[in-house]
N, C-alpha and C positions, 0 to 999 in steps of 0.2 A: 691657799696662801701664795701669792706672788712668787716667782723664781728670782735668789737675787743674780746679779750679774759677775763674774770673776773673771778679770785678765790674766794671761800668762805670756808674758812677753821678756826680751833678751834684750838688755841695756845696750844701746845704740853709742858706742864710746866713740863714735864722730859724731854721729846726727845728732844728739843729744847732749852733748858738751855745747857749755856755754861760761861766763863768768859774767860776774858782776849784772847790773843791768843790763847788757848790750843784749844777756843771752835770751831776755824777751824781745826782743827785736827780731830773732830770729825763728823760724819752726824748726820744734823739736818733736819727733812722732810719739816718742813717751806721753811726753805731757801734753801732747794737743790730742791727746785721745779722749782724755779724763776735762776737756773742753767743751766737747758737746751738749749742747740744752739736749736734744731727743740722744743721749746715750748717757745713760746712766751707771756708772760702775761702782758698786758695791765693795770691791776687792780687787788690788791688783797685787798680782806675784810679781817681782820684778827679782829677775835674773842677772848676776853679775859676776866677773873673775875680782877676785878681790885684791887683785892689782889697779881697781878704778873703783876703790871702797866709797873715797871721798865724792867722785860725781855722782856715784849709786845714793848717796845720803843727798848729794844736794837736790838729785831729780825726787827725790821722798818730798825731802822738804817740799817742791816745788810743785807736786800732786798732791802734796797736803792745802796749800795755798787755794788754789784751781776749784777742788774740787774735796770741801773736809768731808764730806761724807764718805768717803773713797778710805777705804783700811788698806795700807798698803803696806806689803812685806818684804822684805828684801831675803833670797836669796843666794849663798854664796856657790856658786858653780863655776868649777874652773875648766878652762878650754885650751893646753899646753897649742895646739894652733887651730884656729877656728876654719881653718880651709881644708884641716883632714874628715875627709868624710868619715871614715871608720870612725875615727878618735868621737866627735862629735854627733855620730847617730847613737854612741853606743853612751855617753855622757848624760844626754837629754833622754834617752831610753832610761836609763838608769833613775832619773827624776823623776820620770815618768811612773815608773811604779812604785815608788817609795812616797807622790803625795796619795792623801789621801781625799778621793774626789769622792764628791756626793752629786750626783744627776736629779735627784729627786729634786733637792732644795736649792740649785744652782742650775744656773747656764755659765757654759764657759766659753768664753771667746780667746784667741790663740793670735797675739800681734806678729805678724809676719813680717814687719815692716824694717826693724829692728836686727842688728846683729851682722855677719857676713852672710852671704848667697848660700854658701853651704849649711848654716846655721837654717835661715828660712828653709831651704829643701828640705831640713832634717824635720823640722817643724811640721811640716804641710804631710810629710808622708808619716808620722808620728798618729798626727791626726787622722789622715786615709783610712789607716791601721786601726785607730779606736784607741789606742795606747793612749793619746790625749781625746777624751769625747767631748768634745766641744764643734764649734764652726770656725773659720779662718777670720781676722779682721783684720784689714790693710788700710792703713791713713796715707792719705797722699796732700801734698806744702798747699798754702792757696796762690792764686799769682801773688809773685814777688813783689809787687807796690803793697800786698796787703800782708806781707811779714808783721806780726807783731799784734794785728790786731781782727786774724780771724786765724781756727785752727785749723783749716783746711778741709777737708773731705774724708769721709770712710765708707768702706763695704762691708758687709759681712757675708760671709762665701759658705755656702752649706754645700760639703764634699759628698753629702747623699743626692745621688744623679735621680734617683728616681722620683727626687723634687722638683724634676724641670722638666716638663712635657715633652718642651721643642726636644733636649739632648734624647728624654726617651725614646721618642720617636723616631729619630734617626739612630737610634741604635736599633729600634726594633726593623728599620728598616733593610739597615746591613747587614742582620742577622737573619734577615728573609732574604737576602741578596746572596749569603753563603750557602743557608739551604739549596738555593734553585741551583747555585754552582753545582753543587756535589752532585745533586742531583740531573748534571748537565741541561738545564732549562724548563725539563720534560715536567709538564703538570701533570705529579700521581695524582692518583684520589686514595690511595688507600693509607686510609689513618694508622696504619700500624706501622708501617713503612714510612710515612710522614713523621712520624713521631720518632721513629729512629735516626731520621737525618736531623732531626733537629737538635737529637741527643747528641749527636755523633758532632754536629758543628762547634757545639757549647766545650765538647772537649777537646776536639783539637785546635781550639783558639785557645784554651786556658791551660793546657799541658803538653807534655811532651814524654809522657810513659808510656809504653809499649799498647798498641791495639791491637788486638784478637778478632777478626773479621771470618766467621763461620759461614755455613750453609753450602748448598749445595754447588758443582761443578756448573759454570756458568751461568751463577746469580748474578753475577758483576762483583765480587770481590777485586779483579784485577782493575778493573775501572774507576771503581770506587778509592782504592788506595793511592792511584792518582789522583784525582781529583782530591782526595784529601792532601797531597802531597803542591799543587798546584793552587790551593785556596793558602797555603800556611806561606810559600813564595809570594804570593800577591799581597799577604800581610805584611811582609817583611820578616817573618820567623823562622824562614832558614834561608838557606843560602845555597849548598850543596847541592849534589843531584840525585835525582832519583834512581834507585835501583833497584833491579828487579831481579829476582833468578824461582824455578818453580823448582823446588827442592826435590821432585818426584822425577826430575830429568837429571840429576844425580848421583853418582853411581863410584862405588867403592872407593880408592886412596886420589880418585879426582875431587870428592866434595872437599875435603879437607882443606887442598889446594887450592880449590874456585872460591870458598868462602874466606879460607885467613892468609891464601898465600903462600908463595914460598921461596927459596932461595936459589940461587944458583946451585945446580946440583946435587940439591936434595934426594932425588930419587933418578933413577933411569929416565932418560928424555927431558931432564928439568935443563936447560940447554941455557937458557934464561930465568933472570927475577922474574919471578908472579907479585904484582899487586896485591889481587883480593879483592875478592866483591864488597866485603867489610870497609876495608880502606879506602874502596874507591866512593864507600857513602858517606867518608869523613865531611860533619858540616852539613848534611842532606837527611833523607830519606829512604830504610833500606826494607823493603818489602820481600819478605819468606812467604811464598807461596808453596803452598800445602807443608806445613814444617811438621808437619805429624809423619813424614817420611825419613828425616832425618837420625841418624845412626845418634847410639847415647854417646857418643866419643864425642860427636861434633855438638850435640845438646849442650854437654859439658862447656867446651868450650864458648859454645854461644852464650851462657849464660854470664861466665866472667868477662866476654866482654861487654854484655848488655849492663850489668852492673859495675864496672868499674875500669872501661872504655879499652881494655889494655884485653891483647890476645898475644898469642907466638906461631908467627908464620912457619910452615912445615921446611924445617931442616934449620932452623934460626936458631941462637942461642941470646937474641935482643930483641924485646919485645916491640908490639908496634901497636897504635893508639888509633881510635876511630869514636868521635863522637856524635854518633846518628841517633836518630828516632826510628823505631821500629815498628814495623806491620806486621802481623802475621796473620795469614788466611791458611785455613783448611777446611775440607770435605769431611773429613772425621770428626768420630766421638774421642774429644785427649782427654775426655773424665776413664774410657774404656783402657783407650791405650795407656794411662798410667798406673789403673788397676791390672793391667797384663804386664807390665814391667816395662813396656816398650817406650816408653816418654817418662821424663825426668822430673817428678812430681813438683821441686824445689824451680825448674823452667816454667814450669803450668803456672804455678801461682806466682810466676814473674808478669807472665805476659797477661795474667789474666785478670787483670784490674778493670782492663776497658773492653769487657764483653760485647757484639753485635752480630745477629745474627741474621744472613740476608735470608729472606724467606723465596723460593723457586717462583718461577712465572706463574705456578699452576695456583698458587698460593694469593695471589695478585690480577686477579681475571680480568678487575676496573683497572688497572695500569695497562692493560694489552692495548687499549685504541690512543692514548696518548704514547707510549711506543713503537705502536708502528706509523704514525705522524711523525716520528723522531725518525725513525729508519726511512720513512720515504723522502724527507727532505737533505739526510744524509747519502742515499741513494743518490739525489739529485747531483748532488756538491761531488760527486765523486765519479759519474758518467757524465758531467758537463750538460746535462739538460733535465729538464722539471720532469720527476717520476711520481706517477696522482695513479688513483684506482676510480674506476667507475663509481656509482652510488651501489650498484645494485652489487657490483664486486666488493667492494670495501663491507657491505652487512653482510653479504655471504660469508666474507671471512671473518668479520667480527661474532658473528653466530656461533660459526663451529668453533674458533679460538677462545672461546668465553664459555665452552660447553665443557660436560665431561669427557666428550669424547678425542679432546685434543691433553695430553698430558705433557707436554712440551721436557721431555725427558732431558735434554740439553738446555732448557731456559732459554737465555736470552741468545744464544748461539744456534740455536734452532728458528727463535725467530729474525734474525740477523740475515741467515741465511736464506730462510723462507722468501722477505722481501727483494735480497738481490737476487734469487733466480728467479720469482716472477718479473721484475724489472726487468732482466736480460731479455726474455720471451716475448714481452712486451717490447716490438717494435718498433712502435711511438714512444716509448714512455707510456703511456697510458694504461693501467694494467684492467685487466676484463675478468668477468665472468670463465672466460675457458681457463685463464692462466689461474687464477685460484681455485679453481675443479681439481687443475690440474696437480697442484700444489698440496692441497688438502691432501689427495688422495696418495701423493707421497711420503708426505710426514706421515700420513696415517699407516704405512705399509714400513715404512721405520722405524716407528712405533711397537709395532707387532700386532695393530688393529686396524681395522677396517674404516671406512668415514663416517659408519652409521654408530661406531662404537664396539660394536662384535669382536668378539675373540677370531681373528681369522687366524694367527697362528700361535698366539700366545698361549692359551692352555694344554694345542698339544704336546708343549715344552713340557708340561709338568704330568698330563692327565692320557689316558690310552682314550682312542677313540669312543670305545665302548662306555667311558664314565664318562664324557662330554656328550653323548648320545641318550645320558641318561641324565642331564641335568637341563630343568627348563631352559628357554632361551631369555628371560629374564633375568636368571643367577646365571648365566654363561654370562651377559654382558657386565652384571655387578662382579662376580671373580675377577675377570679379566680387568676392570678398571683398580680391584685390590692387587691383583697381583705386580699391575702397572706401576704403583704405587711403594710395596713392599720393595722391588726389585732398584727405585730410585735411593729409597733411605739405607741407612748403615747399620743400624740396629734396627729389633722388632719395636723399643719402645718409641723411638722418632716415626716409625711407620702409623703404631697405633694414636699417638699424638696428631697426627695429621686426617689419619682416616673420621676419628671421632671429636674433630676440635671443635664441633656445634653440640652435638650432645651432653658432650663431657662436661661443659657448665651447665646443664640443668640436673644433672648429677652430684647427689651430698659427700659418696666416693665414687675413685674412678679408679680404673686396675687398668687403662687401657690393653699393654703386652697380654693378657690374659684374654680381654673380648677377642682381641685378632687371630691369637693361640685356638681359641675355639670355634674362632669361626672357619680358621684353614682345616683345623680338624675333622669339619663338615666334610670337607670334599679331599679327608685323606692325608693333606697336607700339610707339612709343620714348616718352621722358618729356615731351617737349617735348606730342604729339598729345595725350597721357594729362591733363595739366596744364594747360595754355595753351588 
């Protein structure tokens, strides 16, 4: 069965007033709606303050005339001043859910045309909302020679974007344009990583609660939170500046003062007012780096002002106000530290809405050669001339950098580094075969292993020579890649997570901490020796 048609439209007590005959002579948007051969309406609601009772009855009349198939209602809704937005969103909200619509057996169209400015806005984002579910319909006069004897024009505007290709696509395109931001240009390939930047974009265009940016020392948390911080400024969605402090450089009755502030003296040497790092993100961006070091005094504190903008600078008795968006990155497990008492359970579940967790370099082996493309051209930009590697240099290092035997224990700080000191050695610019020999075989000895992967001094950290003497050179090189491993993560079950993450799904259960438990056990060893 046919859908019928239903107006809801707000009596135009200028554009619609008329008398006598003259007021065909003129366009009125009410009635020139219910004019149209191809629009048919069924129903219209017609909205009125019932201080213009009598024009509301004569536009009845007059869509009676036009258009008798047209059932038309008049409502009385009053607007003490139609230019107060509150007043007026909350008026037509109110009508909004007291009719009662039927979708199934109706379309509803929404006359915007009609009413004050504020009125339409309230309309059009009513609709947005779904509070009114219908589409928008806007009648516009026809030229003025032809008053009276045509009604003019109309649209009807469907507020669902992903009925229009063209907008779709340029959204999807802006939305690939803030990915490659964050991800400062670098084409990953690794889909888990891709798919976290695209999670990560979807939320920080669409809110502003607190993000929890995990993983290990030198994933790029610190990068990342810029760039987050510098995509949300390019929108137009703060204003403020970015701030930064690594909570683990921190230290006794100065954090207190670095993060909220304090007075003239407050304490011995407060000589002057302290701002506050707090303060100084008013309006911005304020990024906790490693906040899992923070004392429960200052948690405390951070938490009322993350919820309710207000903190008390040290030695104040007048509070002070800071409305930022918050980062927070750490190296740790804060599920551990709040099971130990050390982290503030009621903080955890503040920041912890918007979970991400960067995964290490070693984790990411297909991002290592668009990477270090990033680093050579950054290299460039910053020694004033073009830094390239040979062919047969750039596979040399791509081999071992993509192998087991490079664990890049620092991430991207290890590769950062990597590239500007072969660039140095590199005379030309040009980086060679020696310089990545040379390079290799460094990381490899800071490591604690060899370039072929060997244990050269890591197991006799844990093992006497006589048990490395007694273990093939097969499991001498698999130990030493576990213990390489154990010795990066913070707990055994992140170690065992990582060691077994291909296994572990063809697996119906998985107990990882238990395989790894048994396997150091082999050779003696528990997690407590291996760690601590």
């Amino acid at each position: 069965m046919k859908k019928k048609t239903v107006v809801i439209g707000i009596l135009g007590t200028q554009l619609d007033a008329g008398r006598d005959r003259k007021r065909w002579e003129k366009w009125r948007p009410t009635v020139s709606a219910c004019q149209h051969d191809d629009l048919l309406i069924d129903h219209f609601e017609l909205l009125y303050p019932i201080s213009h009772h009598t024009l509301a009855k004569s536009i009845k009349a007059d869509l009676t005339s036009v258009s008798p198939e047209t059932n038309v209602q008049l409502h009385n809704v009053e607007f003490e001043d139609a230019w107060d937005f509150e007043e007026v969103f909350g008026t037509l909200h109110e009508f909004a859910r007291g009719y009662e619509f039927n979708t199934e057996a109706n379309d509803y169209l929404i006359h915007i045309t009609t009413g004050s400015h504020v009125q339409q806005i309230c309309l059009f984002l009513l609709t947005e909302s779904r509070h009114l579910p219908g589409t928008l319909l806007q009648t516009s006069p026809p030229k003025r020679k032809m008053y009276g004897t045509h009604p003019g024009t109309y649209s009807i505007i469907d507020l669902d974007l992903s009925r229009y290709d063209a907008l779709a696509a340029r959204f999807a395109v802006e939305q690939q344009e803030g990915q490659q931001f964050l991800k400062s240009g670098i084409e990953t390939r690794n889909k888990a990583f891709n798919d976290m930047i695209e999670r990560i974009e979807r939320v920080v265009i669409a809110s502003t609660a607190p993000i929890l940016l995990t993983g290990p020392t030198g994933a790029g948390k610190t990068h990342l939170a810029r760039k987050i911080y510098e995509l949300k400024r390019r929108r137009e969605q703060i204003r403020g500046d970015f701030v930064e402090v690594n909570c683990a450089t921190l230290r006794g009755d100065q954090t207190m003062s670095a993060l909220f502030g304090h007075v003239k003296g407050a304490f011995t040497g407060a000589a002057v007012a302290r701002m506050g790092l707090l303060k100084s993100a008013d309006g911005g961006l304020l990024f906790l780096d490693e906040i899992g070091e923070l004392g429960l005094d200052e948690q405390a504190m951070l938490l009322r002002a993350i919820e309710e903008k207000r903190f008390l600078p040290v030695g104040s008795d007048k509070e002070s106000e800071a409305d930022f968006q918050l980062i927070a990155g750490t190296n740790r497990e804060l599920t551990e530290r709040v099971a130990a008492g050390l982290f503030r359970e009621d903080l955890f579940a503040r920041i912890n809405l918007w979970t991400f967790q960067l995964p290490g370099l070693a984790h990411r082996v297909e991002d290592i050669e668009p990477n270090l493309e990033f680093e050579l051209e950054r290299q460039s930009g910053g020694i004033g001339q073009k830094t390239s590697m040979t062919r047969e240099a750039r596979q040399e290092f791509l081999d071992w950098a993509t192998s087991t035997s490079a664990s890049w224990s620092a991430n991207f700080r290890d590769l950062t580094a990597a590239v500007t000191r072969m660039a140095t050695l590199a005379g030309d610019g040009r980086i060679g075969v020696e310089e990545v020999r040379e390079e290799i075989q460094r990381l490899s000895e800071s490591w604690g292993t060899d370039s072929g992967g060997i244990a050269s001094k890591g197991l006799q950290q844990f093992l006497t020579e006589d048990q490395i003497a007694g273990i093939d050179l097969f499991d001498q090189a698999q130990l030493a890649a576990v213990l390489g491993v154990c010795r990066q993560e913070k707990t055994l079950a992140a170690a065992g997570r990582r060691l077994f993450a291909v296994s572990r799904r063809t697996r119906s259960s998985t107990n990882d901490s238990d395989r790894l438990r048994k396997y150091l056990a082999r050779f003696e060893l528990d997690w407590k020796t291996v760690c601590e």
